[in-house]
C-alpha positions in Angstrom: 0.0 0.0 0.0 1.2 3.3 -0.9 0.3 6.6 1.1 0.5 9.4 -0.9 -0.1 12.7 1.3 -2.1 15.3 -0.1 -2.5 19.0 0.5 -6.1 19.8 -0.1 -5.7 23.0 1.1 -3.7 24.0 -1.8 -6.4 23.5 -4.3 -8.5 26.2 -5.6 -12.0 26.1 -3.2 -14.9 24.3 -4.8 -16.9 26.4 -6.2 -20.6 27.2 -5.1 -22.7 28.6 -7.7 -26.1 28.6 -8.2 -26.6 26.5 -11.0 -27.1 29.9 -13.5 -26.2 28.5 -16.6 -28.2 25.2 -15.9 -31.3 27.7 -15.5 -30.1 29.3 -18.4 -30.3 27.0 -20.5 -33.5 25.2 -18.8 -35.7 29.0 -19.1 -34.6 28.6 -22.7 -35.6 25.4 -23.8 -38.6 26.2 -21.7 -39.2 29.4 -23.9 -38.4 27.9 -27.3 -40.9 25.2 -26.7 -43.4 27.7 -25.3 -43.0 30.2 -28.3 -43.6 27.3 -31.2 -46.0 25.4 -30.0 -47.6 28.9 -29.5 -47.3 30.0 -33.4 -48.2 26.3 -34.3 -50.6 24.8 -32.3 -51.2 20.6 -32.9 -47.3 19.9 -33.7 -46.4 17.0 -32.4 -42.9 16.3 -30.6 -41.0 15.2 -33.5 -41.8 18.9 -35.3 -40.8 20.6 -32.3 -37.2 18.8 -32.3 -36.7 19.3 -35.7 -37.6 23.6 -35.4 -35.1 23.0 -32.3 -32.3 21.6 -33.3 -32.1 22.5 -37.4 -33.7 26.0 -37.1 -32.9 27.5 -33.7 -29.2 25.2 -33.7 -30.0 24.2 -30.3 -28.0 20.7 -31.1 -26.1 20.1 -28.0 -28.8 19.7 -26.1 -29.2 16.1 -27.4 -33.2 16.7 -28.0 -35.1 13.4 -29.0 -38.4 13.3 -29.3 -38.8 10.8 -26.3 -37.5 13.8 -24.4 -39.9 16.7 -25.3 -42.3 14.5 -24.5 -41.4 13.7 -21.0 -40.0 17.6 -20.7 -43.3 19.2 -21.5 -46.2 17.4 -18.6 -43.1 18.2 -16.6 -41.8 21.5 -16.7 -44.4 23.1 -19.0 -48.2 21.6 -17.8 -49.0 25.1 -16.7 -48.9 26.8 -20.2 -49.6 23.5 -22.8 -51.6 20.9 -23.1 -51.7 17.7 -25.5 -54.2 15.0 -26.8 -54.1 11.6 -28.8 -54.1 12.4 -32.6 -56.2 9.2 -33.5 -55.1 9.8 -37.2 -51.0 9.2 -36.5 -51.6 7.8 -33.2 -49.2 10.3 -31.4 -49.3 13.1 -28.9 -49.8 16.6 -29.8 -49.3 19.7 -28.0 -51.1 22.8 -28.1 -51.7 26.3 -26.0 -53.5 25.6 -22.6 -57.4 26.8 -23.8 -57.0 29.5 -20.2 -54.6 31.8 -21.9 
C-alpha cells in the first residue's frame, strides 16, 4: 500500500454557484418550446425537435423526441396541453385553452 499525502488546502475552493447556466439554459428550452407550440398549435414532438435543433441550432442539447415529451407534462403543464391524434396515433401539444 502506498500513502501518498495530499495538501487539499492547496487546491483552488470548490466552487458554489447557483446552478445559472443550468437555469439558463432550462428557461430557454422552456421558452423555445413555449413560443412554437404557441405560433403552431397541434405539432407533435417530432416537429418541435426538428424547429429545435435545425432552425434554432439548439443541437447540443441532445433533443429526442422521447424527451420533449417527457420535458413538457413536466416543466411546462401550466402553459400546454396535448391530446391523442387518433389519425397518427401520437401526442400533440397545443396552448393551454385559459390563456
Amino acid at each position: 500500500m502506498i500513502w501518498v499525502d495530499c495538501d487539499f488546502w492547496l487546491m483552488s475552493p470548490p466552487t458554489i454557484g447557483k446552478g445559472t447556466q443550468k437555469k439558463a439554459r432550462l428557461q430557454r428550452l422552456k421558452d423555445e418550446i413555449k413560443r412554437f407550440v404557441f405560433a403552431n398549435p397541434g405539432c407533435s414532438a417530432q416537429t418541435i425537435v426538428a424547429h429545435l435543433t435545425h432552425d434554432k441550432k439548439l443541437k447540443n442539447h441532445g433533443l429526442t423526441p422521447r424527451k420533449v415529451g417527457f420535458f413538457i407534462p413536466r416543466h411546462l403543464k401550466a402553459q400546454l396541453t396535448w391530446w391523442q391524434d387518433h389519425v397518427a396515433g401520437r401526442r400533440v401539444y397545443g396552448p393551454e385553452d385559459s390563456e
